[in-house]
N, C-alpha and C positions, 0 to 999 in steps of 0.2 A: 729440577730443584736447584736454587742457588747455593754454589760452594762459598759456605762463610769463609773457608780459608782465604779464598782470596777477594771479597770483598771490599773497596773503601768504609772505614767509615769516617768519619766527621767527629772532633772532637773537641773542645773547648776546653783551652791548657790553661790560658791565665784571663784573669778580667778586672778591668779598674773605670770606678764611677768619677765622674771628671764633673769640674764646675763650669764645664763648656757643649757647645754644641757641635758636634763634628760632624764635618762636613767631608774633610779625605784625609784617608791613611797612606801614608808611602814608605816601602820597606827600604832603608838604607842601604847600596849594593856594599858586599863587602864587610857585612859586620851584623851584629845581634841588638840593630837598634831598627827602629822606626818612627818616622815625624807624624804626630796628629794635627789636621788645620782646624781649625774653627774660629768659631764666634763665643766671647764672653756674652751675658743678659744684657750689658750695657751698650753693644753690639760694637765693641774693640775686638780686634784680633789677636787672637791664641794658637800661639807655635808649640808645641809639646815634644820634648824630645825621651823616649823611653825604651830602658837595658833590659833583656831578660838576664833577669838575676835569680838563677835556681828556679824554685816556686812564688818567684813575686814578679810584679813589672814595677822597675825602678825607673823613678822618673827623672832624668841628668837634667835637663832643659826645660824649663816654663816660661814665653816670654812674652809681655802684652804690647801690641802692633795699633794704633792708632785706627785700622779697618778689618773692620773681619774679612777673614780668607774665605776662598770660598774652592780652590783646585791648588792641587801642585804638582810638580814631576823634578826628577831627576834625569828625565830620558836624553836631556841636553849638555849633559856636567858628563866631562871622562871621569874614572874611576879611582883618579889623584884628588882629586877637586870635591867632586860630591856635592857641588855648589844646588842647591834645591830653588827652584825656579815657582812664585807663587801667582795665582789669580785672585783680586778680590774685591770685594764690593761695589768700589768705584771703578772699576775698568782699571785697575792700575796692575802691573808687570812687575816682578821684584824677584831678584835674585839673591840670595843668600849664601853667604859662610857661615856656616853653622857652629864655625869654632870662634868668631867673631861675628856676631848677629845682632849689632846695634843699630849699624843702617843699612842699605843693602849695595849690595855691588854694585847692580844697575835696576834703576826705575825708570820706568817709562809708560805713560799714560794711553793707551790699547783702546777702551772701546769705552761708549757712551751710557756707563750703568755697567753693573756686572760681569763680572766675566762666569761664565757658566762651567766651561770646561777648560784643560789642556793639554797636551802631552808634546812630546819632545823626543828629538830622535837626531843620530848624529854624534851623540857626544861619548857613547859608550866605548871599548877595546876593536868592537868586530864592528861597529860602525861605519856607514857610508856616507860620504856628502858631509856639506856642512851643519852645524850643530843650530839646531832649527826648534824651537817653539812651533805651533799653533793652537788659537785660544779662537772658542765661540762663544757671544757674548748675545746680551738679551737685544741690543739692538740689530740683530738679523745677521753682524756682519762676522765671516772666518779670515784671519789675518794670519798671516805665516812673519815672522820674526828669526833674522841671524842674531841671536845674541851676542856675535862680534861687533854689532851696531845699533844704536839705541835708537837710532834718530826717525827710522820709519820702515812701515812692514816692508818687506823683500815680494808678499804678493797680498793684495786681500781681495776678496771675493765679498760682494755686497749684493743686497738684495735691489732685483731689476723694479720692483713698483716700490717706490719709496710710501706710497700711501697704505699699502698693506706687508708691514715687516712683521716677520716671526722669527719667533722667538729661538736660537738657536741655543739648542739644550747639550749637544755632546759632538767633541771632536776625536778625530783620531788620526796618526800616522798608520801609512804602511808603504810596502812595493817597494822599499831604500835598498834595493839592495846590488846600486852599482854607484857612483859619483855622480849620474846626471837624473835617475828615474826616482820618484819619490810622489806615492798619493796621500792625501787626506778624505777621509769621512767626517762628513758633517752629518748629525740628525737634527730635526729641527720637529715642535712643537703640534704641527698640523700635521703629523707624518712624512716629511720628505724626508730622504735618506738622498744625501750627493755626492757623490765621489768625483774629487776634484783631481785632476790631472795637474802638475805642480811644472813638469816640463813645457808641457803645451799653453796650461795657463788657462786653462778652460774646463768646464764641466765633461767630466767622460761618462756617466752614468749618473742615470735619478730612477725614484722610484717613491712611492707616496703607501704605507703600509698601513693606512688606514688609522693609526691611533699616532699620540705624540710619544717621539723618541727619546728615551732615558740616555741609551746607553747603545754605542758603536765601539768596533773593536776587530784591527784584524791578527789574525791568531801567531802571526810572527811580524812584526815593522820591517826587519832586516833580509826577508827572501821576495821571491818575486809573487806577486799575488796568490795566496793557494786559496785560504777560504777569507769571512768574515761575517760578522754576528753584527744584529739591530735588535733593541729590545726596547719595549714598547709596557704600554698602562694595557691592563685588562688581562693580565698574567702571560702574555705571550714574548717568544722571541724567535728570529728569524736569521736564518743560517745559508749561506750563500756559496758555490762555489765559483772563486776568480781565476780558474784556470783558462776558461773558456770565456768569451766576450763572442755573443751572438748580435749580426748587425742590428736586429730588428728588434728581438726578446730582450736583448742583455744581457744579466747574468740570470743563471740559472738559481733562483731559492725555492726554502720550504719552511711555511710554521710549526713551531712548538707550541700545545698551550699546557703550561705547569702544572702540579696538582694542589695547587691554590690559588685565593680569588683574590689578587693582590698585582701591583704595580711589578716589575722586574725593573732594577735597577743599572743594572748592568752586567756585563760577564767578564771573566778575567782567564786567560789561556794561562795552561801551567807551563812554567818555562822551560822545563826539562821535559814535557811533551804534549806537540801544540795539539792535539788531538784530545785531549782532556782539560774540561773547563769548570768555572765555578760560575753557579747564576746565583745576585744577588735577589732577595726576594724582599716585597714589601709588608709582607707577615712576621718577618725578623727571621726569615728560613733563609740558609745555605746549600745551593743546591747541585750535587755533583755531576755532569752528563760528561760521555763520553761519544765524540762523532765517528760514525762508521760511515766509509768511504764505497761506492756503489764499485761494482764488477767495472765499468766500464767508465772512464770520469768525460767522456764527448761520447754521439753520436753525430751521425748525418742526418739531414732533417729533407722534406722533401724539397726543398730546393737545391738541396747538398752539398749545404752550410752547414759546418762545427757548430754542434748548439753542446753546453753544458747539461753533466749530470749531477745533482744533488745526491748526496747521499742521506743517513737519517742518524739518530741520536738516541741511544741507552740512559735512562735516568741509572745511577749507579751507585747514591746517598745522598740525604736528605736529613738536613739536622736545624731546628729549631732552635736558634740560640738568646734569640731578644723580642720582647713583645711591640717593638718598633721597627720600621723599614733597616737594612744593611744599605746603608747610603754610600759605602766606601770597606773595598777588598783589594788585598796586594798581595803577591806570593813572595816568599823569598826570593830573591836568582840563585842564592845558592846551597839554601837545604829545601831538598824537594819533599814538597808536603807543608811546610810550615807558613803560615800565613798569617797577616794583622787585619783588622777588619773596625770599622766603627758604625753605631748605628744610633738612631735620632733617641736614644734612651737613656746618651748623656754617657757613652760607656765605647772604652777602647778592647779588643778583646785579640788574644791570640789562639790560634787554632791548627789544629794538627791533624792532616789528612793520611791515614796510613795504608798501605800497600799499594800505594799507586806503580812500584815495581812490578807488581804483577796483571797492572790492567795488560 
């Protein structure tokens, strides 16, 4: 029998209907605001900047941007700065002061069409290495960007048949967690999942999952590879663990499939414990699992070679908030449980995870 006492649930604290389409929410470190991206109807871009104020969400910043947005991150700005880092339409890169937001710090022209994803790493307190972008873009190609310099990517990674490019849907940082070691995940649209080695400069792992990839994610940027998530169309996502690098296998994964018949859009690790996550659902569900770690995280295989153990995943709440996809989640960094979220139904929403103390 499950003890309600200490169950999560899921709850939906504030909500506001917006004249925009949002595309991603990013929780401001340090303070009780967060930035929504999108697109106005006329397809300009919309910066939104919003206070929790009691029982309302008060909106300090509204401002219209010549391209709609389409990503952003903070994960590049230290925690003086706060400088918010954008992807949009046209492949353009744009840095913002958010306390001066008329042009941007630094712009610079990225990819050919779109930029899909990004994230950023580097720029935080406990950060490694230099303060680093990566953005994938519809024209196939992952670029990594020093935002100390505007003039051209520090690496890009492009696709080897220029006659058949795909579509590159979601990027991500991880493994930073010394001044020289630092990976990216790419997911891309035919199912390839690649983890790009950023020292070496070359592909250290791929794996093709059958459906196109929403959303990659690994469960901490700043330690050395533990785990990492790929989430995919057809309600599933896939869970990895990166302790282990087997010559021949790779890493070792397992699927989830959800309990609805909808896209998963991505998943978001809680920051104060990377063992608990949140999967976005394309039913407008918020959905909470928890990863259990197997008895034994390697064995020996018969050749007797380290191959990786997966372990497997508790659904643990499950809340139903918008009758459109959760296209963009963020947790606080620093009230654990509290989160912003937007979804294609024209509406920014904040939500409160509770007793995650006692998972």
């Amino acid at each position: 029998m499950v003890d309600a006492s200490r169950t999560p649930q899921i709850l939906e604290h504030l909500q506001k209907s917006l004249a925009s389409t949002v595309y991603d929410t990013k929780w401001i470190p340090s303070s009780a605001r967060f930035v929504s991206l999108g697109s106005y109807p006329k397809n300009t871009g919309c910066l939104q900047i919003f206070q929790l104020d009691g029982n309302e969400l008060k909106v300090c910043l509204e401002t219209e941007k010549p391209v709609s947005f389409k990503c952003g991150t903070f994960g590049a700005s230290g925690l003086a700065e706060r400088q918010l880092a954008t992807g949009d339409f046209n492949g353009n890169i744009n840095i913002w002061d958010l306390e001066h937001h008329r042009t941007p710090i630094m712009e610079v022209q990225a990819h050919a069409g779109i930029i899909n994803s990004m994230d950023g790493v580097g720029g935080q307190a406990k950060g490694f290495g230099a303060p680093e972008l990566v953005t994938g873009g519809r024209d196939g190609r992952v670029a990594i960007w020093d935002v100390r310099q505007k003039d051209a990517p520090v690496a890009v990674f492009e696709p080897k048949d220029s006659g058949n490019i795909r579509d590159c849907w979601c990027v991500a940082f991880g493994n930073s967690y010394d001044d020289e070691e630092r990976c990216v995940l790419a997911g891309y649209d035919n199912g390839d999942v690649k983890m790009f080695d950023l020292r070496n400069g070359q592909v250290r792992w791929e794996e093709n999952v059958k459906n196109g990839v929403c959303g990659v994610e690994f469960d901490r940027r700043d330690i050395k590879m533990n785990k990492f998530f790929a989430t995919t169309l057809e309600s599933r996502f896939h869970a990895y663990d990166a302790r282990t690098y087997h010559s021949e296998k790779g890493f070792t994964g397992m699927t989830e499939k959800v309990p609805h018949a909808s896209t998963i859009w991505g998943t978001r690790s809680l920051p104060q414990n990377r063992d608990v996550f949140m999967v976005m659902g394309g039913d407008g569900s918020l959905l909470l699992y928890k990863y259990n770690y197997p008895d034994k995280r390697q064995v020996k295989d018969a050749d007797n070679q380290w191959v990786g153990v997966v372990g497997n995943v508790s659904l643990l709440a499950n809340r139903n908030v918008s009758s459109q996809p959760i296209a963009s989640f963020d947790w606080s960094p620093d009230k654990e449980g509290l989160a912003c979220c937007g979804s294609f139904d024209q509406c920014v929403r904040v939500v409160v995870v509770t007793k995650l103390n006692r998972i």
